[in-house]
N, C-alpha and C positions, 0 to 999 in steps of 0.2 A: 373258795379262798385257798391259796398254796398251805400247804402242810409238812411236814416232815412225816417220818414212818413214827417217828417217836409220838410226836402230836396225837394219829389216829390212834397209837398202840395205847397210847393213854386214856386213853375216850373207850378205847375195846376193855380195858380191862376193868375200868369203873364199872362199866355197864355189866360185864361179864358176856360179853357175844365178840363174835369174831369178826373183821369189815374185810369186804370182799374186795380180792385186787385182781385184778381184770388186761390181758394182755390187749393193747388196742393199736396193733400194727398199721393201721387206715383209718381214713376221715370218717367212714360210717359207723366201725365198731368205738369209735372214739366219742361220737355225738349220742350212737346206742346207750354209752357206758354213763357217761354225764349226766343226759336225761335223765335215766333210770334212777341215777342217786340223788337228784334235785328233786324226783316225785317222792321218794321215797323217805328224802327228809338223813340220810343217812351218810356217813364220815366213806370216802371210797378210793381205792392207791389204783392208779392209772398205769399198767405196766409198758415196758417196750423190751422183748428180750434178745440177747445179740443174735441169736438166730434167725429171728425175722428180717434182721438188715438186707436179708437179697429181695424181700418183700416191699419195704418201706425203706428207704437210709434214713436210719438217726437224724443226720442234720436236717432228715427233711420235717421229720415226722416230730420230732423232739421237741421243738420250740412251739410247736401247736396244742401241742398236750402240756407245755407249760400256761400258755396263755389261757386254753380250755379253762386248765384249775383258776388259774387269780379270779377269774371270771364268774364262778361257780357259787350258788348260794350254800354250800355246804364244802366242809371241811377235804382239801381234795391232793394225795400225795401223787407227787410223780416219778415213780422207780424203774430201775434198772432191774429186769430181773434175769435171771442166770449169767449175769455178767463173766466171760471165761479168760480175759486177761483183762491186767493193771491197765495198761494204754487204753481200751473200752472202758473204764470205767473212769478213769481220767478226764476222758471225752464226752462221758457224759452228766458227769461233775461241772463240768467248762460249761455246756449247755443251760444249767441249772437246773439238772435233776435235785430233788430233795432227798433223795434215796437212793442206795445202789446194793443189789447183791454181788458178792464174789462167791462162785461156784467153784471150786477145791475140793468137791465133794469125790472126785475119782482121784487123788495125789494120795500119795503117804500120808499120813496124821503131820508129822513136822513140817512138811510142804505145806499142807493145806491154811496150819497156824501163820508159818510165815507170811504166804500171800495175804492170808484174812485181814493181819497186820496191817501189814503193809497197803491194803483196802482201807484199812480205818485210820488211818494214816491221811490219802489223798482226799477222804471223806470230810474229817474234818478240818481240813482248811476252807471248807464254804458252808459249815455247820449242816452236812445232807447225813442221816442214817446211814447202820451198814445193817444187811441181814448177810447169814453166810450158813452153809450146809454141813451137814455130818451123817453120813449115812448113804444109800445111794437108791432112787427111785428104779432104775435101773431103762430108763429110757429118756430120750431128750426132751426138752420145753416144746418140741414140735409136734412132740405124738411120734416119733418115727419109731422104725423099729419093728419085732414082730407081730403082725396081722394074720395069724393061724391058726391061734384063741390056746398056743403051748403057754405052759407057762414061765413064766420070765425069771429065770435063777440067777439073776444077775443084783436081785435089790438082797442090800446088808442093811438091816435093820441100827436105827441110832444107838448106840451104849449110855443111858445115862447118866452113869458114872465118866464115861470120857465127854460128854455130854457140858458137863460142871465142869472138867477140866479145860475144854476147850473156851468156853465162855470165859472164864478167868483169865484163860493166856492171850486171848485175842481184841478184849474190848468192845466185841459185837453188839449190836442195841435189838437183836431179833434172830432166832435161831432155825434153820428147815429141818425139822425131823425126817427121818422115815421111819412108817409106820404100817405099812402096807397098801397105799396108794401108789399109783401109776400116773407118767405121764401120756395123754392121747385117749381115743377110743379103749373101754373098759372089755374086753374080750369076755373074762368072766368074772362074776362078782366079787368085790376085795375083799376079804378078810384082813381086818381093820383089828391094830391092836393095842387100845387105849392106854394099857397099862405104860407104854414108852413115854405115850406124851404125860400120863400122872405124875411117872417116876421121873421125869427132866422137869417138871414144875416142882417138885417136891425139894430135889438137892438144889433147886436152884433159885428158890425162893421167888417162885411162881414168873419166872422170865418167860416172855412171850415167845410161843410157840408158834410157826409156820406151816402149814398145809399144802405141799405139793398135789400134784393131780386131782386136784379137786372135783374138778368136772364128772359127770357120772355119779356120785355118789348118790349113797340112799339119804330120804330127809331125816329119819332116823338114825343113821352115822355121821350126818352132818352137825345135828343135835348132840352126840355122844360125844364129838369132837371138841367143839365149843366146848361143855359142860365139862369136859378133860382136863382142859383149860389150851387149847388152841385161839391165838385171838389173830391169825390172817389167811385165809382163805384164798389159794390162788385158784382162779376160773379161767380155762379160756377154750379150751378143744369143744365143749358142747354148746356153749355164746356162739363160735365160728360155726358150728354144724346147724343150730337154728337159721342161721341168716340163710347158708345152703338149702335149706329143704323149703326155707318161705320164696327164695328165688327160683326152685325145680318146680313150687306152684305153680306159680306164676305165671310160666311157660308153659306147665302145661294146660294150663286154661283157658289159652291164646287158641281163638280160632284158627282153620288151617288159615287166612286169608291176612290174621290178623297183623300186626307189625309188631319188634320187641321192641322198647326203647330200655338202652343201658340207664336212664333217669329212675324209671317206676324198678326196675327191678333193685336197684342201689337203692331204691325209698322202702320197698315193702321187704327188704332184707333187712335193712334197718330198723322197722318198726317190729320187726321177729323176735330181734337181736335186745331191744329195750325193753321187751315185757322179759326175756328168758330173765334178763341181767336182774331185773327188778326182784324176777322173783325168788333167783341165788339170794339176791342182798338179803331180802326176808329171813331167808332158810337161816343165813349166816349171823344174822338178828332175833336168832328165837319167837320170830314173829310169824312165823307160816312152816 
């Protein structure tokens, strides 16, 4: 069933666990991601983020993953995530996204308020959520970026205090912290530092928290996270790299003689990609 980000964020915080939202730029990580949260019995926000458009276009991709959800025995949002200007997210308001982030997370503080605004603004004339960032992961929703395992002096940790300020001035229904997570492949292990996300639940009377870079983490800081009081969990670089490594099987277990067909290897990347997603949901559910 369609959802708002509000809808899940509600259900996340009763429960006290966080629901995994999951980028699904293509038909198979899209049928992966759905499955996974029909088996699973569990609330799940479908992403598409503007950087994927040389991937999938929106108009193409967009109206599937709304229909996916209506479709869905379980509770099922479908967001914009890193959304980088107003006209995108406009667009995919128009589409019927239920959700949209506005990323102002590299602008000056008053730039960022303004557009956030001005996000929650085009949001609510079709009643969709906003989430929007403060702080800086210091890499894009792609993973790009350095691959040489330096380390990345580019992420500024969230200020809780600006934190509470920012929430006030802007309207937001869901906030991205940074905390020490990365987006992409995890070079070295993150030093994760809970006390940001305590202290932005604390002044701010336990508003829901956001998980960048999700992917890679330990089950035990996935756990610390939630329990911090993080309630959404973004997934998508290690989802995308299980389906990778179930189709490098696959191949090579082809005799020399044998034929590939693009059907089986789209099917068993898929079936890779629904147990990983399955088993994020868990982690993000205190259930595994």
């Amino acid at each position: 069933m369609l959802a708002t980000l509000n809808d899940v964020l509600k259900i996340a915080e009763e429960k006290g666990i966080a629901i995994g939202s999951f980028n699904t730029p293509n038909l198979e990580t899209l049928r992966a991601v759905t499955d996974a949260a029909e088996r699973e019995q569990l609330p799940v926000i479908l992403m598409f983020a503007q950087c994927h458009e040389g991937w999938t276009p929106v108009d193409m991709i967009g109206p599937i993953m709304i229909d996916f959800a209506r479709k869905a025995s379980v509770p099922v949002c479908v967001h914009l995530d890193h959304g980088e200007t107003l006209e995108y997210l406009q667009k995919c308001v128009d589409l019927g996204f239920t959700s949209v982030m506005y990323d102002g997370s590299t602008l000056p503080y008053e730039e960022n308020v303004k557009n956030t605004r001005a996000a929650v603004k085009i949001a609510s004339t079709a009643g969709a959520s906003v989430e929007a960032e403060l702080g800086s992961m210091g890499r894009r929703e792609s993973g790009a970026g350095d691959q040489t395992g330096a380390a990345d002096e580019t992420k500024i940790y969230t200020d809780p205090v600006l934190a509470e300020r920012f929430i006030r001035e802007t309207g937001i229904d869901a906030l991205a912290c940074s905390f020490g997570t990365t987006h992409g492949i995890y070079l070295t292990e993150p030093r994760l530092d809970f006390d940001v996300v305590r202290n932005v639940r604390k002044r701010t009377g336990n508003f829901p928290v956001v998980m960048h870079g999700g992917s890679g983490v330990s089950r035990e800081d996935y756990h610390s996270a939630v329990k911090a009081g993080v309630r959404k969990i973004n997934y998508f670089t290690y989802l995308d790299k299980s389906g990778g490594t179930a189709a490098a099987e696959y191949a090579a277990d082809l005799k020399p003689d044998e034929p590939a067909f693009f059907s089986s290897v789209c099917r068993c990347a898929r079936e890779a990609m629904t147990e990983n997603a399955a088993a994020a949901m868990r982690m993000f559910a205190l259930k595994d």
